[in-house]
C-alpha positions in Angstrom: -64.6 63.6 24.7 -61.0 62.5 23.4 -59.2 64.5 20.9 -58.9 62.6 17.7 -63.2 62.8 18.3 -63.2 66.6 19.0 -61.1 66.7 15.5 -63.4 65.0 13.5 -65.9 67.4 14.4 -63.8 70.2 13.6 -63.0 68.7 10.4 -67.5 67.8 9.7 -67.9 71.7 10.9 -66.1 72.6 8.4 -67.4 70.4 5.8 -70.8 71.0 6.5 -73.6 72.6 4.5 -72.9 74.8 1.7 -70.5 77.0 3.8 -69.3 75.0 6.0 -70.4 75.8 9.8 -67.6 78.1 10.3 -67.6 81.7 12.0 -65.4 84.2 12.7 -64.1 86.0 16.0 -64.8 89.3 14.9 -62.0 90.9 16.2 -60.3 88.3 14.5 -62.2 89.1 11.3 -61.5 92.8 11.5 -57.9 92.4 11.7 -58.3 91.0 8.7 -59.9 93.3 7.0 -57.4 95.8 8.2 -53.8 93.9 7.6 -52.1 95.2 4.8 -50.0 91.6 4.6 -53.1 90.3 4.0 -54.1 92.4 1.2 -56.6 90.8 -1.0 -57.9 87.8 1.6 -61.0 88.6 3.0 -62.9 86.6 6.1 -65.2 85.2 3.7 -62.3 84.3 1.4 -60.5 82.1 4.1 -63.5 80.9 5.2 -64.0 78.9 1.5 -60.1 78.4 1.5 -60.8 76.5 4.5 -63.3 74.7 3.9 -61.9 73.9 0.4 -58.8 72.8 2.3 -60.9 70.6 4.2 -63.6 69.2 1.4 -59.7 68.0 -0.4 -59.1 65.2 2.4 -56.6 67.6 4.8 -57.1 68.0 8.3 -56.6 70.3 10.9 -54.0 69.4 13.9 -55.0 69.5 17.0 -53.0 71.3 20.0 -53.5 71.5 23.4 -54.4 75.2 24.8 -51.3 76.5 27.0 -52.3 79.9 27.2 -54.0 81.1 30.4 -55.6 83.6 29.3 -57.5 81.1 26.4 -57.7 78.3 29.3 -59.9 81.2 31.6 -62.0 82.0 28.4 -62.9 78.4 27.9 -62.1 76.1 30.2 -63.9 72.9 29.2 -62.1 73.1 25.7 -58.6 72.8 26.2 -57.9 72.8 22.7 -56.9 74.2 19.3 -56.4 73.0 16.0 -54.7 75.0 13.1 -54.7 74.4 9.5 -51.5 75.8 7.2 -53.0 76.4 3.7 -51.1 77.1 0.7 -52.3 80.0 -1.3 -51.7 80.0 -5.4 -49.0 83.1 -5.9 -48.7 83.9 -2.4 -44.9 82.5 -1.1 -45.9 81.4 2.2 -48.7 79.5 3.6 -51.8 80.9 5.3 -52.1 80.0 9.4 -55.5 79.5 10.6 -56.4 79.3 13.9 -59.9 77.5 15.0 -61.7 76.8 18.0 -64.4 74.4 18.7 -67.3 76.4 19.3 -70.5 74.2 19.2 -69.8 70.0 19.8 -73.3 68.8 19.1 -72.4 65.9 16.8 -75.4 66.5 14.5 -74.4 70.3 13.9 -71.0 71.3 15.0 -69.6 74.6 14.7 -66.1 76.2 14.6 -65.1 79.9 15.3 -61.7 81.0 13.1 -59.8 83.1 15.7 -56.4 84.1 13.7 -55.2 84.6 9.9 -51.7 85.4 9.4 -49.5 84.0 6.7 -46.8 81.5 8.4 
């Protein structure tokens, strides 16, 4: 499948239902819950500020995997795409990270596998 088409369904995922078909990495998740930085933010808070960020017409950019260690994990998606999100009061943007989980075109699903402000 080419890119740009892996993109748009990253992009539906999110879009999709009343949540969006987005999970999280728990790890991921629980360092969320745990970061002091991000003090306030919780998974299910950046889940919606994703999905709002989407629903507004942005899109996530796509970027090719060059980590091993993420090329061993999943090797027949060599991909990432990240979304920087402003934040109301917060000086710096929030990074996302998201992977491609599930590409059936009728129900795609994304996994979010960072949070960090930029």
């Amino acid at each position: 499948m080419a890119t740009s088409d892996h993109l748009q369904l990253v992009n539906r995922a999110i879009a999709s239902g009343v949540l969006g078909h987005i999970q999280w990495k728990e790890s991921a998740a629980r360092l969320v819950r745990c970061d002091p930085c991000l003090a306030g933010l919780t998974p299910e808070g950046i889940r919606a500020l994703l999905r709002q960020f989407v629903l507004e017409g942005n899109s996530l950019e796509v970027r090719h995997e060059t980590r091993a260690e993420y090329l061993e994990e999943n090797p027949e998606e060599p991909y990432w795409y990240r979304a920087v999100i402003p934040v109301a009061g917060c000086p710096r943007p929030l990074f996302l990270e998201v992977r491609l989980v599930d590409d059936d075109p009728m129900v795609p699903w994304v996994e979010i596998v960072s949070a960090h402000w930029q």
